[in-house]
C-alpha positions in Angstrom: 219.9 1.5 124.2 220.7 2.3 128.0 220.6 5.3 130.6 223.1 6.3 132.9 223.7 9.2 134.3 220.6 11.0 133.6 221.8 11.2 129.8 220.4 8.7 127.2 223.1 6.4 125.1 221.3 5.2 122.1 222.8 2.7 119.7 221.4 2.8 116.8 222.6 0.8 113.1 225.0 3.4 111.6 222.2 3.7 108.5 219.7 5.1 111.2 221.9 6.8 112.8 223.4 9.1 109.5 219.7 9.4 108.9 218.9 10.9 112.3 221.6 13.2 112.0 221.4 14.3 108.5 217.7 14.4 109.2 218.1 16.9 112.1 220.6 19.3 109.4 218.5 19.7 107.0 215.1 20.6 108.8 217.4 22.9 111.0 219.1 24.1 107.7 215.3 25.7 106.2 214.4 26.3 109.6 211.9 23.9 110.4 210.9 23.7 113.9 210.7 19.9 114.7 210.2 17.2 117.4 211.2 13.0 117.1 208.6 11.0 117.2 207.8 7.8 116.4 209.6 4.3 117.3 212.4 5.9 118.1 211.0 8.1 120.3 209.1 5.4 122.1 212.4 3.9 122.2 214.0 6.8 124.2 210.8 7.1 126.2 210.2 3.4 127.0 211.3 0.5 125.7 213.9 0.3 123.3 212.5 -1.7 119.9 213.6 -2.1 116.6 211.8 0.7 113.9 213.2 0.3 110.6 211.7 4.2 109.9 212.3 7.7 111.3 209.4 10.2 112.2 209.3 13.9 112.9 206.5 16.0 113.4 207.6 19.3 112.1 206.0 23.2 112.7 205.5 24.4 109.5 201.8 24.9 107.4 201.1 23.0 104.1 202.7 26.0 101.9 206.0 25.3 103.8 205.5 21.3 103.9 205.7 22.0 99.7 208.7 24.7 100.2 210.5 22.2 101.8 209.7 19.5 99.3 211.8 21.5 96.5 214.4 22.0 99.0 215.0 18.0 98.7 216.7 18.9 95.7 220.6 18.6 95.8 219.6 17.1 99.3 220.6 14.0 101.2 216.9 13.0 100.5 214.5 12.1 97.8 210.7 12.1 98.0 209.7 8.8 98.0 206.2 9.5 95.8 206.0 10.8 92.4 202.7 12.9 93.5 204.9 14.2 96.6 203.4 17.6 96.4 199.6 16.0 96.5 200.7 13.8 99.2 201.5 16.9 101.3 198.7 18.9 100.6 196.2 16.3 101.2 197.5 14.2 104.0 200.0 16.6 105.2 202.6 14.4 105.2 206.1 14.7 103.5 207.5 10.6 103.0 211.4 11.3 102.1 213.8 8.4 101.7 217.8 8.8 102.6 219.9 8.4 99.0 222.7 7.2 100.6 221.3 5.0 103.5 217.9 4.2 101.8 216.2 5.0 105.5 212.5 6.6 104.9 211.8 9.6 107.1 207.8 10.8 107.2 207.9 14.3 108.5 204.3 15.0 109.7 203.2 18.6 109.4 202.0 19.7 112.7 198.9 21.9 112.1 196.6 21.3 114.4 197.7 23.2 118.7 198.6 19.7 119.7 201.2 18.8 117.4 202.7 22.7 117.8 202.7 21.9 121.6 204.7 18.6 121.0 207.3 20.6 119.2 207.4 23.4 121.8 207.7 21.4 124.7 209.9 18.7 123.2 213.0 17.8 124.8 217.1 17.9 123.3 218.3 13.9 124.2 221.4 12.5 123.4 221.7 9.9 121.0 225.0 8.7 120.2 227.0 11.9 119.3 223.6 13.5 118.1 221.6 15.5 120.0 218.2 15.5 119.0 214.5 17.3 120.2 212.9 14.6 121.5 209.0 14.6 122.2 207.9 14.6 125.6 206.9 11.6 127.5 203.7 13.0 128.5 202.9 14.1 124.8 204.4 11.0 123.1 202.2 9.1 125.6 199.1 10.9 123.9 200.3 10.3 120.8 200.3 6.9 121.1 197.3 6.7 123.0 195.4 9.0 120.0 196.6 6.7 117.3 195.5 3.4 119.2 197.1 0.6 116.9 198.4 -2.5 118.8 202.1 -1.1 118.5 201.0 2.4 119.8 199.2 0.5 122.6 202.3 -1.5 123.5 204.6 2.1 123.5 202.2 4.0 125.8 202.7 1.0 128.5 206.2 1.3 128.1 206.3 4.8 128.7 203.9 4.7 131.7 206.2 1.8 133.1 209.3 3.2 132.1 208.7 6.7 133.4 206.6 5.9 136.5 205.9 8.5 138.8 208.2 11.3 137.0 205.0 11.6 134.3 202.7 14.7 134.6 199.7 13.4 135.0 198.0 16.7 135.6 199.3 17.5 131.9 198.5 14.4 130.5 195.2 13.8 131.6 193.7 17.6 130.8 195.1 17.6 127.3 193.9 14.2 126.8 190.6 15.7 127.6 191.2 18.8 125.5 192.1 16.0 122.5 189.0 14.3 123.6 186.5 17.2 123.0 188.7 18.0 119.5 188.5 14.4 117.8 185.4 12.7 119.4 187.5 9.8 120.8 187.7 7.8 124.1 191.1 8.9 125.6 190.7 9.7 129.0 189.3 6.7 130.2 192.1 4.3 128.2 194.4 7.2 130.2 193.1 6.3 133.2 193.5 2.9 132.8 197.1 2.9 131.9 197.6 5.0 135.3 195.8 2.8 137.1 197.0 -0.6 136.1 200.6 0.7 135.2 201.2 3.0 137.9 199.6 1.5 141.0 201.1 3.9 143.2 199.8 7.0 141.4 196.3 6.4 142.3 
């Protein structure tokens, strides 16, 4: 991947590529309201790294999450679970594999403010000859931040590095305590650390 331009060139292997795209068609076919997220997204954002997955967060409630699980058929796409439907009603998730390129896709079905504010304020990248709604910096930042596993931790100082002193901090830092207040977990101060160590001249 590289930038130039103020556009973003992403090369991606053809298989995630046809995935992305075919992705993106069908969600905007049932219209689906969704936002990339993901590796790919912290690959646009930050650093570019291999993900062998895709990952949307999409605006829809559990009723649609299972509306759109019947659409699959005649698709591009298969659910990857026998017990799809459960899946999506108890962890509000939809895990969808590519027939063709054999590329899984998780759609995550944004129901909480958060996740409907990630789609909202997401962004429309380049990538390739696709262009896609790509989640914020600032919001994929607290995404990675809320989910805390030593990948997630490794995206968020990408982004912080990568988008230096372009982030909102005034957003980040009062949603993060918003988030704080709705999950019960430490964010502001991790937060504040990443502004602090990553971005020196932000303090």
């Amino acid at each position: 991947m590289r930038r130039s331009c103020g556009s973003i060139e992403f090369e991606v292997e053809d298989a995630i590529r046809k995935t992305l795209g075919d992705t993106a068609a069908f969600l905007s076919a049932n219209k689906v309201p969704f936002a990339l997220i993901g590796g790919i997204a912290a690959s646009v954002r930050g650093e570019p790294r291999f993900t062998a997955d895709i990952d949307f967060v999409i605006g829809i409630e559990v009723e649609g999450g299972l509306k759109l699980l019947a659409a699959l058929t005649g698709s591009d796409f298969a659910p990857i679970f026998p017990d799809a439907a459960e899946v999506v009603r108890t962890s509000f998730l939809l895990p969808m594999r590519h027939k063709r390129t054999r590329v899984k896709v998780d759609l995550a079905i944004g129901l909480s403010g958060f996740e409907r504010q990630v789609i909202d304020r997401a962004q429309q990248e380049q990538l390739g000859t696709l262009r896609i709604p790509v989640a914020s910096a600032e919001d994929l930042l607290l995404m990675k931040v809320l989910a805390a596993r030593p990948r997630d931790t490794e995206d968020a100082r990408a982004i912080v590095l990568k988008q230096g002193p372009a982030l909102n901090w005034e957003y980040v830092l009062a949603t993060g305590k918003a988030l704080e207040e709705a999950v019960g977990q430490d964010l502001l101060s991790q937060l504040t650390a990443l502004r602090i160590h990553s971005s020196p001249q932000e303090r």
